[in-house]
C-alpha positions as CSV (number, residue, x, y, z in Angstrom):
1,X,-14.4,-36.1,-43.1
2,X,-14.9,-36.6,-39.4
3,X,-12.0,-35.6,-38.5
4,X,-12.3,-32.0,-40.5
5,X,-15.4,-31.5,-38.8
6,X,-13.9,-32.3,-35.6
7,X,-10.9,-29.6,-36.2
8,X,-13.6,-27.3,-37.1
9,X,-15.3,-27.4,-34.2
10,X,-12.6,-27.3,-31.8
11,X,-11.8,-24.0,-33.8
12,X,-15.2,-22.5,-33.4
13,X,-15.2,-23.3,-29.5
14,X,-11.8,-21.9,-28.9
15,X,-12.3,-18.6,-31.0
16,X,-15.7,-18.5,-29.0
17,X,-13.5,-18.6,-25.9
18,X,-11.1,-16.3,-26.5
19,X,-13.6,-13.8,-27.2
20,X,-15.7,-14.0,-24.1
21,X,-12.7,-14.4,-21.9
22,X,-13.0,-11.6,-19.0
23,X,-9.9,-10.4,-16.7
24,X,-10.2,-12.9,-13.9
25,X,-9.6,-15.9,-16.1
26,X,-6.3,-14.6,-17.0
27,X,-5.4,-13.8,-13.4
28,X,-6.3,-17.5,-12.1
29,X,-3.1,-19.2,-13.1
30,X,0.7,-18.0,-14.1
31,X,0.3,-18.5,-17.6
32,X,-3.0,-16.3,-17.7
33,X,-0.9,-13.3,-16.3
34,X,2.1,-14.3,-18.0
35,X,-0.2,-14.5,-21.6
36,X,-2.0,-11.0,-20.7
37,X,1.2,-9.2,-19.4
38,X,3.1,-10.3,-23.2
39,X,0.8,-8.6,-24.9
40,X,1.9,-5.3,-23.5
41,X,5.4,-5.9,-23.8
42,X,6.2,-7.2,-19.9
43,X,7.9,-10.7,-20.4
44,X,11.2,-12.4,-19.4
45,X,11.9,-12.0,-15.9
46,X,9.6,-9.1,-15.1
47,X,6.4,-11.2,-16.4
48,X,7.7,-14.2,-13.8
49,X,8.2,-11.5,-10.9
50,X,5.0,-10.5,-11.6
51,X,3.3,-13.8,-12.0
52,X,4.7,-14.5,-8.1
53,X,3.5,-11.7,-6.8
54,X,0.2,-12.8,-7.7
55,X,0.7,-16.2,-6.9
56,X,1.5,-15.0,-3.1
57,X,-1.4,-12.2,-3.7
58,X,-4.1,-14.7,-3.8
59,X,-2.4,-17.2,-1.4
60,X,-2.7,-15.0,1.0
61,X,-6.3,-14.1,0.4
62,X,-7.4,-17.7,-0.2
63,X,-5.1,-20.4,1.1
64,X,-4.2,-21.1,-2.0
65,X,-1.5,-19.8,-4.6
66,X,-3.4,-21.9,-7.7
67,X,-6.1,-24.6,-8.0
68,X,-9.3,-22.2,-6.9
69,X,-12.1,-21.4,-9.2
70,X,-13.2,-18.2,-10.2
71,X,-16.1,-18.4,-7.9
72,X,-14.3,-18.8,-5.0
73,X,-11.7,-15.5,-5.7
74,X,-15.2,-13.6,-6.5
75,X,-16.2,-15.1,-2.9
76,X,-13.3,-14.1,-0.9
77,X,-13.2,-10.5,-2.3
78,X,-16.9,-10.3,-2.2
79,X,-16.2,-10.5,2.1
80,X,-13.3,-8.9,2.9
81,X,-14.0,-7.1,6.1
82,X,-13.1,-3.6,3.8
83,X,-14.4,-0.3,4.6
84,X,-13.4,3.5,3.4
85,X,-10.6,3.6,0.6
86,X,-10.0,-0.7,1.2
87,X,-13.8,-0.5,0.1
88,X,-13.1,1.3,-3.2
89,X,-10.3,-0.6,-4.2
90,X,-12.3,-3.8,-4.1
91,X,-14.9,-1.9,-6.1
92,X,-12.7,-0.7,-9.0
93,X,-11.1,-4.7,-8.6
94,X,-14.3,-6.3,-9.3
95,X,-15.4,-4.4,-12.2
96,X,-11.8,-4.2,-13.6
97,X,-11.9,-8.6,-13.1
98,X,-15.2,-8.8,-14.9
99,X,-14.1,-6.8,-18.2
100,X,-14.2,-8.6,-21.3
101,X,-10.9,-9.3,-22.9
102,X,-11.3,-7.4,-26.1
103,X,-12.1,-4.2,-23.3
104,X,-8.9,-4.6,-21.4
105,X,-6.4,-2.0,-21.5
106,X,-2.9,-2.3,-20.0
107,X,-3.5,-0.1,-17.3
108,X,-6.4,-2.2,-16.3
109,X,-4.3,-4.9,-16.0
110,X,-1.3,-3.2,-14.2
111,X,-4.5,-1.8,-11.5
112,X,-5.7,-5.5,-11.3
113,X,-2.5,-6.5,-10.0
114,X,-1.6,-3.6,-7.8
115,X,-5.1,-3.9,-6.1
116,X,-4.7,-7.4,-5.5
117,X,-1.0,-7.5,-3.8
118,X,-2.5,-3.9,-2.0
119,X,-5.4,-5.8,-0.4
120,X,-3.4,-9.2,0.2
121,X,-1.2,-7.1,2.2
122,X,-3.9,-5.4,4.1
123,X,-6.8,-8.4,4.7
124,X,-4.3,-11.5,3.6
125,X,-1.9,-14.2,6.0
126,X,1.8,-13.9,5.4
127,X,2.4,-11.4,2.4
128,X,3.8,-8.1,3.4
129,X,4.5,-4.8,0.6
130,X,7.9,-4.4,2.0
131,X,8.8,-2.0,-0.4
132,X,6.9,0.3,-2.9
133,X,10.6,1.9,-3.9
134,X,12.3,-1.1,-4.6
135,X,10.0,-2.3,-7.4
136,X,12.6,-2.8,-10.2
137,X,13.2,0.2,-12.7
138,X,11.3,-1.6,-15.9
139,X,8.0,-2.6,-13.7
140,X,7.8,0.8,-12.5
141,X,8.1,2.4,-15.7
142,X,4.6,-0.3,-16.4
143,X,2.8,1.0,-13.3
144,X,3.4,-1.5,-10.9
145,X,3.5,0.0,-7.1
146,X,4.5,-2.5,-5.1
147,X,7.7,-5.6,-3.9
148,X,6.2,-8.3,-1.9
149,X,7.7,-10.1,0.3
150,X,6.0,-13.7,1.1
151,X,6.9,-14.1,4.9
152,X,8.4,-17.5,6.1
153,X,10.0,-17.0,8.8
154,X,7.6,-19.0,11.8
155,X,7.9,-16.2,14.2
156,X,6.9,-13.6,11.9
157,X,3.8,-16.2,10.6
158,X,2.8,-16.5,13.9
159,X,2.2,-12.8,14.4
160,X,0.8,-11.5,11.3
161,X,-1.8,-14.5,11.3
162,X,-2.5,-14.5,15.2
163,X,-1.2,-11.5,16.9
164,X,-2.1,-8.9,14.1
165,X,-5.6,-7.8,13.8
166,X,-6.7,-8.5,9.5
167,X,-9.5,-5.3,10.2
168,X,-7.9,-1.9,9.1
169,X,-9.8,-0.2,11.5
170,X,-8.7,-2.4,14.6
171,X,-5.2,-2.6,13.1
172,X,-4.5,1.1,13.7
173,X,-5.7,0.6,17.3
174,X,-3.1,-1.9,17.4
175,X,-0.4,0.0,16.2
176,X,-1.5,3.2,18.2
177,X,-2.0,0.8,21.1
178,X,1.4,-1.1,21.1
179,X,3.5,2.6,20.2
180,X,2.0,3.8,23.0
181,X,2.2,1.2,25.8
182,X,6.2,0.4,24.7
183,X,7.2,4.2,24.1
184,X,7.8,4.3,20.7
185,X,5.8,7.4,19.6
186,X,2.5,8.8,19.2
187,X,0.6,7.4,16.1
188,X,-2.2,9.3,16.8
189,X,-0.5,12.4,14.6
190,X,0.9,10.4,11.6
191,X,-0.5,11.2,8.4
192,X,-0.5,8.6,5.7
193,X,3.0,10.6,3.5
194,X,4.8,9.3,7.2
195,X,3.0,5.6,7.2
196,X,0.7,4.7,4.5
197,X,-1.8,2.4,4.6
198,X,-0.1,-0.2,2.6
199,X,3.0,0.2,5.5
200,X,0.7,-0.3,8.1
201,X,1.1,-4.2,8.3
202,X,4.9,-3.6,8.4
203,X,4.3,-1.7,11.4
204,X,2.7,-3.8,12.9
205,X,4.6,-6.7,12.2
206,X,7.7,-4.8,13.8
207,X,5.7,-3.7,17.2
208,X,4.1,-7.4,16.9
209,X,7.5,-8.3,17.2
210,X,8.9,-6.3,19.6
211,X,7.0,-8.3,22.2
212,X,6.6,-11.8,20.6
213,X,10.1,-11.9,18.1
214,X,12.3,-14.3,18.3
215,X,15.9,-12.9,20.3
216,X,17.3,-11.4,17.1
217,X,14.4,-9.8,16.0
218,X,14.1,-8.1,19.7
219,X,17.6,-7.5,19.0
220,X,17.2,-5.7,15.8
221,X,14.4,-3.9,17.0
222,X,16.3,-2.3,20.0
223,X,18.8,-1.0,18.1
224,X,16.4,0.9,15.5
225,X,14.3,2.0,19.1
226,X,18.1,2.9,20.2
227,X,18.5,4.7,16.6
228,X,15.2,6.6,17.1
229,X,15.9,8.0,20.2
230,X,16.8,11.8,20.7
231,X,16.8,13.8,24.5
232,X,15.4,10.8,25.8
233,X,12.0,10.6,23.9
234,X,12.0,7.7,21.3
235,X,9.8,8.3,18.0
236,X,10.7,5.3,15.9
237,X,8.4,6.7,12.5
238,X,11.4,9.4,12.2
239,X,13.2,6.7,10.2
240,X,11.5,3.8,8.0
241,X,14.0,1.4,9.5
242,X,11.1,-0.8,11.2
243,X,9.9,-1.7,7.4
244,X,13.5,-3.9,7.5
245,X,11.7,-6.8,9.7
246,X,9.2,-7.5,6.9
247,X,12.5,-8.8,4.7
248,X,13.0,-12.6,5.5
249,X,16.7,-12.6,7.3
250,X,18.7,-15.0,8.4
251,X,20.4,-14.6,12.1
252,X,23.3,-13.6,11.0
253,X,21.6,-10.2,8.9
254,X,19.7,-9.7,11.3
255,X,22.7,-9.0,13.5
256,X,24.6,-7.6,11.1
257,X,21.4,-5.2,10.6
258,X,21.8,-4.0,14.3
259,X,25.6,-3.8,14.5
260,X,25.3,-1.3,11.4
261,X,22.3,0.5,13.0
262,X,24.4,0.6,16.4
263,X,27.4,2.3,14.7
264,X,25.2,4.5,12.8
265,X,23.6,5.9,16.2
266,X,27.1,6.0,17.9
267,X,28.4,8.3,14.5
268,X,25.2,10.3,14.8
269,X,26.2,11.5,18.1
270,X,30.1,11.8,17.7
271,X,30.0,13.7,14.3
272,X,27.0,15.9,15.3
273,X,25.0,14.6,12.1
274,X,21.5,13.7,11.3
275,X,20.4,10.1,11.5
276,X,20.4,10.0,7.9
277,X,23.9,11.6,7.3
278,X,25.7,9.3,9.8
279,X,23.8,6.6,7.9
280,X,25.2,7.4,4.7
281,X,28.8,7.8,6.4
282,X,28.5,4.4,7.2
283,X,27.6,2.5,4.2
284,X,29.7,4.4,2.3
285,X,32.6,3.5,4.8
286,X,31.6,-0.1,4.2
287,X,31.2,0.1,0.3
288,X,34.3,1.9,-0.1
289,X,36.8,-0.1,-2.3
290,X,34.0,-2.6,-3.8
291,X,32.3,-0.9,-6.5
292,X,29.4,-3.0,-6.4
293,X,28.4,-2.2,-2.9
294,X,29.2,1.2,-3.7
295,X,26.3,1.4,-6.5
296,X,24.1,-0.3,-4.2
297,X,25.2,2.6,-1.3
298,X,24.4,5.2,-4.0
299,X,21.1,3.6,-5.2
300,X,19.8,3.5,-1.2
301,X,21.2,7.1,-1.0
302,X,19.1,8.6,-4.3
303,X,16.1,6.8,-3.5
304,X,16.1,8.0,0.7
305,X,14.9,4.5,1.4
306,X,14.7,4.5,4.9
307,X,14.2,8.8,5.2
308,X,10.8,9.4,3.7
């Protein structure tokens, strides 16, 4: 008898809490997100992407990937330094974590997540949007914006969480700052379509960098200031190859990043072609004869990775 009225109430609390669950408890742990992204169909492989990007999301914001409370997520995004759209994303955030789970729609939950990794990327230490293209096909068709990269490299660390300013404001004083003072263009004319805000930290990180990278990094980044350079004035937003030092590389990419950029300059010039064109010239003269590095070449090549 006990026992049946023990069952009984376990059942009563646990419908009781499924009921009255809101957004933010699902997005405190994997299995939250995992359990709230199956129930739209995103599971497998995507769901576990997913569940990382939220895991570096709030790391970022917080310190910590897991093991925080729902009041201390509400505190952190409660005083992020956010003004203008920043302001209005935390906005629609909070309401969108504070909806009952019989209100939540699948677009809420795909906007939850995009807002997060968008405002890790812009306030948080270490995470980086290095590519809003290279989100894979099936999480795209679902909504999601944005491929994060989690930096570990010590270098990079260093200067996104003590060389790069957190403030949106002050960060496009840096970046108009530092483009100015080492030649690299005049930021004071790009429109968000050339850099948008959730680029901005890559930029940053690359002209952070510039000055404070380790000798392949400065080596890498002279060849795309080589690459950008036309009648002597150097403009590096012509190309989006400065988003490239947000990816974790070993030395040996990173080399082999500017001995490709290097030959792609030096075609440029000798076949009388865009940037772009000699770039294609080249990859496809490396692909050629491996098909998988061929679908990769044409996949780079559709999508204008580097050329938006």
């Amino acid at each position: 008898m006990l026992k049946s009225l023990l069952i009984f109430i376990l059942s009563i609390n646990l419908s009781y809490a499924a009921g009255t669950a809101k957004m933010i408890d699902f997005m405190m742990s994997n299995a939250g997100v995992g359990e709230i992204l199956g129930k739209y169909g995103i599971k497998g492989n995507d769901a576990k992407q997913v569940e990382s990007y939220m895991s570096s999301a709030i790391g970022a914001l917080t310190s910590k990937s897991r093991g925080l409370s729902k009041k201390d997520l509400t505190e952190v995004l409660s005083k992020l330094p956010v003004t203008g759209p920043d302001a209005n994303i935390r906005k629609e955030l909070q309401i969108l974590l504070d909806k009952s789970e019989g209100e939540i729609k699948k677009e809420d939950v795909v906007k939850v997540i995009n807002h997060m990794i968008y405002l890790a990327n812009r306030h948080g230490k270490s995470v980086i949007i290095t590519c809003s293209d290279c989100v894979n096909e099936s999480l795209a068709k679902n909504g999601f914006k944005f491929s994060v990269e989690s930096i570990k490299n010590s270098t990079s660390v260093k200067v996104l969480n003590e060389v790069i300013p957190k403030n949106a404001n002050e960060l496009n004083t840096f970046i108009s700052g530092r483009m100015r003072r080492m030649g690299m263009g005049d930021y004071s004319r790009v429109t968000p379509d050339q850099v948008s805000p959730s680029e901005e930290r890559s930029l940053a990180l690359f002209l952070g960098l510039a000055e404070s990278g380790s000798t392949d990094q400065k080596a890498l980044i002279s060849s795309i200031k080589k690459l950008s350079t036309k009648a002597g004035k150097t403009n590096v937003l012509i190309t989006k190859f400065w988003k490239i030092v947000a990816d974790d590389m070993s030395p040996e990419m990173m080399t082999g990043w500017s001995k490709t950029l290097d030959a792609v300059a030096i075609r440029a010039e000798k076949d009388g072609v865009s940037t772009e064109e000699a770039f294609y010239r080249t990859l496809k003269d490396k692909a050629k004869n491996d098909e998988s590095l061929m679908k990769q070449y044409e996949t780079i090549k559709a999508k204008r990775c580097f050329f938006k």
